[in-house]
N, C-alpha and C positions, 0 to 999 in steps of 0.2 A: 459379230461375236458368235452367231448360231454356227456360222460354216467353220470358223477356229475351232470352234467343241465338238463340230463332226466330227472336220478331220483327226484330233485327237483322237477321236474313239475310235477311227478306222486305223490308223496307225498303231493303236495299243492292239488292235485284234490282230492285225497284222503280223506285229514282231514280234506278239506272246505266242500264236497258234503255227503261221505260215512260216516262218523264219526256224524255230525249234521241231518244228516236225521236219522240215528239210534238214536241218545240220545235224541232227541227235546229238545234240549236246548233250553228253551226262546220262547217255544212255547206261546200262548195266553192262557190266564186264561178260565177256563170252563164256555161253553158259557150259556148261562140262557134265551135263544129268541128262538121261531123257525126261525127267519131270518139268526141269529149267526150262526146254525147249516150249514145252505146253505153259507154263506158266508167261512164259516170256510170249509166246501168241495171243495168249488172254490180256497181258499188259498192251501190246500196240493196239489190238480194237477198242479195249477200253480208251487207251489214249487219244486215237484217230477220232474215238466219235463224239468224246468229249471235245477235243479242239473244234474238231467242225460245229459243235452246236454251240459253243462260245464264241466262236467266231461269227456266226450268223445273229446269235442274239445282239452282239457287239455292232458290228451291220445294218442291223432295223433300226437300233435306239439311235445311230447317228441319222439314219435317214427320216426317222421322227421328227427326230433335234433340227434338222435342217427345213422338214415341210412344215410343221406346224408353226414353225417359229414366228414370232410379234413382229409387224413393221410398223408398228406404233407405240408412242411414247405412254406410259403407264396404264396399256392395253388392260383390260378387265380379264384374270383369268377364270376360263368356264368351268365348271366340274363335268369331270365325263362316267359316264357306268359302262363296266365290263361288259362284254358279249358273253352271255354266261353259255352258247353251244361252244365261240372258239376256245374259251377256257377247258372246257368241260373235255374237250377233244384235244387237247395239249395237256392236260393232265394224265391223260388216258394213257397217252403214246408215246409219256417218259415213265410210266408205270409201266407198261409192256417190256419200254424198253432195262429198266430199271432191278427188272426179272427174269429179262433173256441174261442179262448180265453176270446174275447171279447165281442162272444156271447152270451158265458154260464155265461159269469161276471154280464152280463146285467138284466140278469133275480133277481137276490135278490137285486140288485141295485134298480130298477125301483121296486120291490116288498114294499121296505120302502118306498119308494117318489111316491107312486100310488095318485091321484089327487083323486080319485075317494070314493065315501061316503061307509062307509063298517057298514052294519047294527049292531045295538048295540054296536060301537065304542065309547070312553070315548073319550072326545075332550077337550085337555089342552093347553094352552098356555103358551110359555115359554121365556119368555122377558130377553134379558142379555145387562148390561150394566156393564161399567166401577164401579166395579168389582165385579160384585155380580147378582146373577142368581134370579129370579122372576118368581113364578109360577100360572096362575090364571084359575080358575076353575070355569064354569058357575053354576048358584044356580038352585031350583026347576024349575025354568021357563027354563031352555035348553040354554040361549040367551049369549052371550059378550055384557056389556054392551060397546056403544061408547069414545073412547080413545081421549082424550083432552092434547093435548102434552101442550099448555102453562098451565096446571094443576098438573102436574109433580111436584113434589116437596117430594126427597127423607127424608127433616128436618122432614116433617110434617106428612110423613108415607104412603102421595098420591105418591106412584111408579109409575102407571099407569095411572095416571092421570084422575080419575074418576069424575062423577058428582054423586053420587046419590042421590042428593035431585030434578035433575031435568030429571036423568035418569033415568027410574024403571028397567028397564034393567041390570041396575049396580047395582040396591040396595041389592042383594041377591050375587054380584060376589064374591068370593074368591081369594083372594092372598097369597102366601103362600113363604117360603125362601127353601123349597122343595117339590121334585117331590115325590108323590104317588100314586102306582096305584094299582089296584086288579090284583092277579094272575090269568093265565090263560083268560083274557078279552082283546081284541082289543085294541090299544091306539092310535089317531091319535094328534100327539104333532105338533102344530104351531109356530115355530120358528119368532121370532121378534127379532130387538135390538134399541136399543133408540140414540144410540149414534154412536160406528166404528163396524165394523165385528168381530164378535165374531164364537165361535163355540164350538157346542153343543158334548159331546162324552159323552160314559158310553161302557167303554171297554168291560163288561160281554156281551152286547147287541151287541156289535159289530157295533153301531151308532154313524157316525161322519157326521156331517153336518153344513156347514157356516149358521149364524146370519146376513144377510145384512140388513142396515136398510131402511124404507121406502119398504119393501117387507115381505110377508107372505109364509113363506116356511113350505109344512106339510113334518110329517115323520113320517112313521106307526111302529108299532110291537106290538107285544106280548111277556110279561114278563109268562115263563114258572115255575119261582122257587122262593120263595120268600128270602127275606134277604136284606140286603142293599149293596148299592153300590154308588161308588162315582161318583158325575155329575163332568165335569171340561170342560173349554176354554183350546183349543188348536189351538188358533189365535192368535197372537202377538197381544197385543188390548191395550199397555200401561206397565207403570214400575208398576201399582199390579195384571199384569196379572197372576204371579203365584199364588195369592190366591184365584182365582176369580173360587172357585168350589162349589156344593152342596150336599146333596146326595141325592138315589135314595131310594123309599122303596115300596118293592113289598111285600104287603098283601095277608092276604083274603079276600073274597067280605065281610064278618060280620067287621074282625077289619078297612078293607077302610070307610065304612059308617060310623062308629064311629071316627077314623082318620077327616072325610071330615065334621062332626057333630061338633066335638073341633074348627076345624081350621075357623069354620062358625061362633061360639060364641065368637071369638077372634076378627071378622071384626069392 
């Protein structure tokens, strides 16, 4: 019976850690950010060195199960007390490990949500509401014009609630029902939402970040490869939250300016 529940347990470490780290099943779709790239190196050592230490934990307990085991019939079982130095020293050195982790995590973390103004960055705004995503883009003057929440009125095509008869600031904005950007160019996207929490993802980029409302939240990257891809909420935010997506489309700098040209003659 002991050697049947070894091998059980050598087999589950097996096909859980050895088997899935060789075929990457279900690994993540190819990334298309230089942020993706670093995020997605942070994911394989996390991954790698969690399988191996499950894997080895999995390893001992069956060679336990096998040496200690009873070859006698209603054996007496003993109590045993911890080593309290190997304890104390395996505590230690998944607490080291536990904070190298989180150090190195931190660095592409804080690399998208950098606060700070990054020269010739495209500055988008990305407003999500019950259940549909809104994107608005300032015109030749640089500016956001100011947002008039009792102006709002999705009937009437004002999302954002603009003035521009008495804001000039607004009269040149862009709003748009998708994200576009130019290849290869900085993006610093400002997160809004009008109504509950939302959130923002695009899996190729490897960005997820909550919509709170009443707060301006940036989130930086750069799209390295052009094509499209899909935006979606992955915040519980209502019963249409599942359709509540848009897409993404990364050009070039000539097709954006013509892209950003149409969507201006449209306002």
């Amino acid at each position: 019976m002991a050697f049947l529940v070894s091998l059980a347990v050598v087999l589950l470490a097996v096909s859980t850690s050895v088997l899935l780290l060789l075929s990457h099943q279900g690994w993540l779709p190819p990334a298309v950010s230089l942020l993706a790239k670093a995020v997605d190196r942070q994911f394989d050592v996390t991954f790698v060195i969690s399988g191996v230490l499950f894997a080895s934990a999995q390893l001992l307990l069956a060679t336990f199960i096998w040496k200690y085991r009873s070859t006698r019939r209603n054996a007496r079982v003993m109590p045993m007390r911890g080593h309290g130095i190997l304890q104390g020293i395996w505590t230690a050195a998944m607490a080291v490990l536990f904070v190298w982790l989180a150090v190195t995590g931190f660095v592409p973390w804080a690399t998208a949500r950098a606060t700070e103004r990054i020269p010739g960055v495209l500055v988008v705004e990305a407003w999500g509401e019950q259940f549909e995503w809104h994107f608005r883009y300032p015109g030749p003057d640089g500016k956001f014009g100011p947002v008039h929440p009792d102006l709002m009125n999705d009937g009437a095509g004002n999302y954002l609630g603009l003035a521009p008869w008495r804001d000039p600031a607004s009269r040149d904005d862009i709003v748009t029902a998708n994200l576009a950007v130019p290849v290869n160019q900085p993006v610093r996207l400002i997160l809004r939402s009008k109504d509950v929490i939302h959130s923002f993802f695009v899996r190729e980029l490897r960005i997820k970040q909550d919509a709170i409302p009443g707060e301006e939240i940036p989130v930086h990257f750069t799209a390295a490869k052009t094509g499209t891809y899909e935006i979606v909420c992955t915040e519980l935010c209502g019963m249409g939250h599942y359709e509540m997506h848009a897409k993404l489309f990364v050009m070039t700098e000539s097709r954006f300016e013509k892209w950003l040209r149409k969507m201006a003659a449209q306002q």
